[in-house]
C-alpha positions in Angstrom: 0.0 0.0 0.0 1.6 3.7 -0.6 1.5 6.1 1.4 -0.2 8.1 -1.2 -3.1 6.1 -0.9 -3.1 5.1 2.7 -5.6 7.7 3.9 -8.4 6.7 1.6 -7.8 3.1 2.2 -7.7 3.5 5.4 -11.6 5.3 5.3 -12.3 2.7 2.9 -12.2 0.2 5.4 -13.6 2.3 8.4 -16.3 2.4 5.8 -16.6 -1.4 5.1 -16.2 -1.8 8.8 -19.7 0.5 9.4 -21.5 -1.5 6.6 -20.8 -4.9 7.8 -21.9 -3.8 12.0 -25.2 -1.7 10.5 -26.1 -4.8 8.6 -25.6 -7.2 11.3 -27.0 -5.1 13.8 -30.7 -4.8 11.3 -30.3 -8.5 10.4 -29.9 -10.1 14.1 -33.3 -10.8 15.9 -32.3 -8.3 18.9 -31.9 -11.6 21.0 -28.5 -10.3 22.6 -27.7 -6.3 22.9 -25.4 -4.6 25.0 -26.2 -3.8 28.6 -28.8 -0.6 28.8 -28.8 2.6 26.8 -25.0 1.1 25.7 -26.1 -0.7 23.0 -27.7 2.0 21.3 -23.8 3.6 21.2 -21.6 1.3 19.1 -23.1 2.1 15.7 -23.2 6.2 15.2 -19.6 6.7 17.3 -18.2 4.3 14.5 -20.3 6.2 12.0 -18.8 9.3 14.0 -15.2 8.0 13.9 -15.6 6.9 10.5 -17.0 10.3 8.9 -14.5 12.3 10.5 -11.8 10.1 9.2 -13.1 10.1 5.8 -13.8 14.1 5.7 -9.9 14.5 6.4 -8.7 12.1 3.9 -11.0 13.7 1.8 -9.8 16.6 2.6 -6.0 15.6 1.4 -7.3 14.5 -1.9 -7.4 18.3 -3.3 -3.4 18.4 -3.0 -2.6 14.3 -3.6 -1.0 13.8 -7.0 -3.2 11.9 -8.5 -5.1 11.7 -12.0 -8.3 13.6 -11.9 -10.6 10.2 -12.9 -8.7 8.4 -9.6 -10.1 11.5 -7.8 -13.1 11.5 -9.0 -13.5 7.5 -8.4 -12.3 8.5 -4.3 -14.9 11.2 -4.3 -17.9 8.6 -5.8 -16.4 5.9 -3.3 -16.6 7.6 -0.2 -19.8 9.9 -0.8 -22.9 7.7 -0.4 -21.4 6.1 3.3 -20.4 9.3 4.0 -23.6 10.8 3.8 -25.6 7.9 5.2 -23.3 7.6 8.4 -23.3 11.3 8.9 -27.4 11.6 8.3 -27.3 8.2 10.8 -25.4 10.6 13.7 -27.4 14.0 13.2 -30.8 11.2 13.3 -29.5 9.6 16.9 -28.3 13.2 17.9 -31.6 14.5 17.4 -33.4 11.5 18.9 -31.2 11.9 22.0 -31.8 15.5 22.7 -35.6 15.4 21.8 -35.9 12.7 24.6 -37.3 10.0 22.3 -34.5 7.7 23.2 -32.1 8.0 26.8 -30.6 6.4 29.5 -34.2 7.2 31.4 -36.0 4.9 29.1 -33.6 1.7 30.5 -34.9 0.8 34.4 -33.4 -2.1 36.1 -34.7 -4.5 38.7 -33.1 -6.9 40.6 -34.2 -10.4 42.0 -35.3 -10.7 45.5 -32.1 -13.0 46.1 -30.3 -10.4 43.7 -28.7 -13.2 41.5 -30.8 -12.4 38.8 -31.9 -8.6 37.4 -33.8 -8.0 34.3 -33.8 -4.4 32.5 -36.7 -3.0 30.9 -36.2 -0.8 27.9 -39.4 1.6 27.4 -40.3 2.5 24.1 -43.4 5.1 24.9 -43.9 5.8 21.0 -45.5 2.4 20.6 -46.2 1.8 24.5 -44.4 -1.2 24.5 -41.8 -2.2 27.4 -39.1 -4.7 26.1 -37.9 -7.2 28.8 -33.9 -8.5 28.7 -32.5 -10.6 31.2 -29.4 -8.9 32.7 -26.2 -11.6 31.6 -23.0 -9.4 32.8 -22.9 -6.5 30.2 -25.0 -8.3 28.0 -28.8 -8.4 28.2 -30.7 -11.4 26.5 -34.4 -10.4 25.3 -36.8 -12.1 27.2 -40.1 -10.4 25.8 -42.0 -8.0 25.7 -45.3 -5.9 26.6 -47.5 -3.0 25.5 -49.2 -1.0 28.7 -51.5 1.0 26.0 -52.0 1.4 22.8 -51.4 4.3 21.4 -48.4 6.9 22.3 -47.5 6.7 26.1 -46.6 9.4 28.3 -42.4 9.6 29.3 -42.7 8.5 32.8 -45.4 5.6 31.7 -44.3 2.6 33.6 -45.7 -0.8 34.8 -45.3 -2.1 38.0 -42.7 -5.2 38.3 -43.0 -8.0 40.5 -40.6 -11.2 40.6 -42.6 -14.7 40.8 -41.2 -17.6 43.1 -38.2 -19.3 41.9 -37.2 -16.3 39.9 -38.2 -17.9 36.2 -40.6 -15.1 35.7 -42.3 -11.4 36.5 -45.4 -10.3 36.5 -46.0 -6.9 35.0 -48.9 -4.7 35.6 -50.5 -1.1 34.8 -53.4 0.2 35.2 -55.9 -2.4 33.7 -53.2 -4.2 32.0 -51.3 -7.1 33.4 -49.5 -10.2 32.1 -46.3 -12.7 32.8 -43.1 -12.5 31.0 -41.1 -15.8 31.6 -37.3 -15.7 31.5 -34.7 -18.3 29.5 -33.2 -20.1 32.2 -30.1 -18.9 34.4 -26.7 -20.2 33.1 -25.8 -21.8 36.4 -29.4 -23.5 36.8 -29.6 -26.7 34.9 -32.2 -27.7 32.9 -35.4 -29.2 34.3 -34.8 -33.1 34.6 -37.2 -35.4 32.7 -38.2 -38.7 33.4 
């Protein structure tokens, strides 16, 4: 590789990189996600990384010596992520400060014993509360419920109660209620049959 062409490599690759996490990141069923408002980050602070890298190895290409149709090939390369990743951060940027999406939506609650804690992620556009059960840093979706059914007020939020033997809560709000069992805890073993 020459160092003539490094840069633009380089944000090739960043770019490559950003295609291959936003397409597994639409294509995965959700089942595993990062603990809490965290795994919203990953995707537009590479998109961030990425676009700022690409916008200065852009900005070299006015004085690289290059042929004008290797330029121009650069320019057509880079443009479309470019644009896409930065629409993608000024989109979560203006999700975050409109309050549609924040740390305030995540709530965790812990078991009785407190070996098991399950975070519920509140998405009050649709009224529906998604339930993950809390692995470490990862969270492993364990279902999900809708306490209305049309848009739901910010601070909208059911009331959580652990059942015995910690396989499952019960949720309830206002006339609403249901039960949301959880997969099984790593260290319990599997039910025996006979």
């Amino acid at each position: 590789m020459s160092s003539t062409a490094k840069p633009w490599i380089v944000s090739l690759l960043l770019h490559a990189l950003f295609w291959g996490c936003f397409i597994l990141s639409a294509s995965q069923s959700e089942t595993y996600a990062l603990r809490g408002f965290w795994g919203l980050l990953p995707l537009p602070l590479l998109a961030f990384g990425a676009s700022i890298f690409s916008l200065r190895a852009l900005g070299k290409l006015k004085i690289a010596p290059l042929p004008r149709w290797q330029k121009l090939l650069i320019r057509m390369l880079h443009g479309p992520g470019l644009l896409f990743m930065l629409f993608l951060c000024l989109a979560f940027l203006t999700l975050v400060l409109s309050g549609t999406v924040g740390p305030s939506d995540y709530a965790t609650y812990p078991s009785p014993s407190g070996r098991r804690s399950v975070t519920i992620a509140s998405h009050n556009i649709t009224c529906t509360h998604q339930v993950y059960l809390n692995r470490g840093l990862i969270m492993q979706s364990a279902g999900s419920f809708q306490i209305g059914t049309a848009k739901c007020l910010k601070n909208a939020r059911a009331e959580i109660g652990w059942q015995p033997g910690e396989t499952a809560i019960a949720w309830k709000y206002r006339d609403r209620q249901g039960l949301i069992q959880l997969p099984p805890s790593i260290e319990q073993p599997p039910p025996h049959r006979q």
